[in-house]
N, C-alpha and C positions, 0 to 999 in steps of 0.2 A: 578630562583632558580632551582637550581637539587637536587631533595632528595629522598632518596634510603630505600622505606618500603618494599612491595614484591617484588618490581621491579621500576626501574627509573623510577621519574619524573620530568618534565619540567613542572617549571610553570614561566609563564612571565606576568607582574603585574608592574602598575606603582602607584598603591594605597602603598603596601606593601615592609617592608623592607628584608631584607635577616635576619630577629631575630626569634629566635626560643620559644616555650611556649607551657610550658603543656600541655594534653590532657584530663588530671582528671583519665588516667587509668594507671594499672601497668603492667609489662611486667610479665606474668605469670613465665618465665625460668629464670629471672632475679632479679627479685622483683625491679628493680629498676620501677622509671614512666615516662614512654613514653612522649617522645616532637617532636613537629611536626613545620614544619615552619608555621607562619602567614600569610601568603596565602593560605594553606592546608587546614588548617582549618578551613578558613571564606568560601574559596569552598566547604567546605562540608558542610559546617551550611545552604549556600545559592541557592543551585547548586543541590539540589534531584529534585524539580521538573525539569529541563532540563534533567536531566539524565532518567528521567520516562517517560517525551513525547519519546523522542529517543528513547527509549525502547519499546514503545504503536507503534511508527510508523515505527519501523523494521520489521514487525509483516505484515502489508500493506502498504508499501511505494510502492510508483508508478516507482520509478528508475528503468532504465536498464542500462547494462554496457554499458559503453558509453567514449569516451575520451574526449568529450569534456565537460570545467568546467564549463560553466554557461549551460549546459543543469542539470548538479546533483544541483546547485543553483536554478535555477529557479524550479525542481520538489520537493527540501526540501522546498521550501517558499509553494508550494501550499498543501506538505503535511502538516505541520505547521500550515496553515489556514483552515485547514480542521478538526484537533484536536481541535483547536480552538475553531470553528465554534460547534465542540460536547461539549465543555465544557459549552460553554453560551446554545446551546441548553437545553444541560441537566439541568441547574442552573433554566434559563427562564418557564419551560414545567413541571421540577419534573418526568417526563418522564426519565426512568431507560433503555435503550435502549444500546444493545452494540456495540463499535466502526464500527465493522463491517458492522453491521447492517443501523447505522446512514452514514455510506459510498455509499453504498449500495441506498438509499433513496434518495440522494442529488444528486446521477450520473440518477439515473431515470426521479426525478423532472428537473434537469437541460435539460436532454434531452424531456423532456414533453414539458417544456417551449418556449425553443429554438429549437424544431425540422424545417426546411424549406424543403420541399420537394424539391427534384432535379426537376431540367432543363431538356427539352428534351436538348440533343444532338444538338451543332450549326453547326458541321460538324467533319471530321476526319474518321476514321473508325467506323463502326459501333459496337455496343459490342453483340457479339454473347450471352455472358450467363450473361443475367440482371434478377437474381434471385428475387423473392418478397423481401428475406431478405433482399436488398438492398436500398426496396423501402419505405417498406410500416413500419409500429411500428412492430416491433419482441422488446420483453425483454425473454430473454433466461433462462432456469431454467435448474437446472441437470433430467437429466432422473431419474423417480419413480426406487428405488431399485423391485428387483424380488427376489422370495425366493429363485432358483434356480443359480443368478450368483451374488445377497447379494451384498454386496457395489461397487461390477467392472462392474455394469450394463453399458451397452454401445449398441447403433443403428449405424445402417448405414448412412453416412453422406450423405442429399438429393444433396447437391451442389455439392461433386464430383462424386456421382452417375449418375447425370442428366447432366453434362459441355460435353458440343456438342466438346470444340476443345482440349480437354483433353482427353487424352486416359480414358477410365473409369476404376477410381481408386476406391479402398477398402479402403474407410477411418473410422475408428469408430472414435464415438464423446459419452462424457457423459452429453452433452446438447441438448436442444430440445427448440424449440417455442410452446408455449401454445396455441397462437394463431390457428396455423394449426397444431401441434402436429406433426411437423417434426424437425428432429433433423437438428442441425446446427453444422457448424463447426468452424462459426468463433471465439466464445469463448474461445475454445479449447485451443489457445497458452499459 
């Protein structure tokens, strides 16, 4: 079906026919009353919650631009399972927590759970600059605003300040480790 309200649409539907039916409203400039096709309509009656997660997970979808099509498949299934995962949380717990938030918690625990420390080295070249960040637990937090530079707070980044085969670069970062209260940069991107 193509049917033309603000702007074309395409709907393809093997449930429904090409008949058209009411809406229960009237057209203010017309007085007449608006009809819409029967696939329109049963999409709208059925179809707000998908349009709501879409909407929740454009906000923090994990996507990059990418051409290829099962990389945007496979990172919408796990955004999907991830909204998911907050609605039974939140049903389960009564715990009011927001999406963000609950994102946030689950990339932590996940990496708690499943951290494996690295391998020495079997051979190859050697790595000149094997930072602690590398190694050891860092979870990264924004640098404490200042009253003086207010929400652009930013430090020097320790890892291109310190890269032995790097020319030393001026990098500011508005994350830091807690741990050692040195700014990092790989959050940064």
């Amino acid at each position: 079906v193509k049917w033309h309200d603000k702007r074309d649409v395409h709907v393809l539907s093997t449930v429904h026919t090409a008949t058209m039916s009411a809406t229960g409203k009237v057209d203010h400039l017309t007085g007449e009353r608006k009809i819409k096709p029967d696939c329109v309509l049963d999409y709208n009656l059925k179809m707000g919650a998908v349009d709501k997660a879409d909407m929740i997970n454009s906000f923090v979808e994990c996507t990059r631009k990418t051409t290829k099509w099962y990389k945007k498949i496979f990172f919408q299934l796990i955004d999907t399972a991830v909204l998911n995962g907050s609605i039974v949380h939140r049903q389960l717990t009564g715990k009011v927590i927001t999406y963000q938030k609950y994102r946030e918690n689950l990339m932590r625990e996940l990496l708690e759970e499943h951290h494996t420390p690295r391998r020495p080295s079997t051979g190859g070249r050697p790595a000149v600059d094997n930072p602690l960040r590398l190694t050891a637990r860092h979870f990264p937090r924004k640098v404490p605003q200042t009253a003086a530079q207010g929400s652009r707070t930013r430090r020097h980044c320790k890892v291109c300040l310190s890269a032995a085969r790097r020319s030393k670069q001026r990098k500011m970062t508005k994350y830091m480790c807690l741990a050692w209260d040195t700014p990092s940069l790989w959050l940064s991107w």
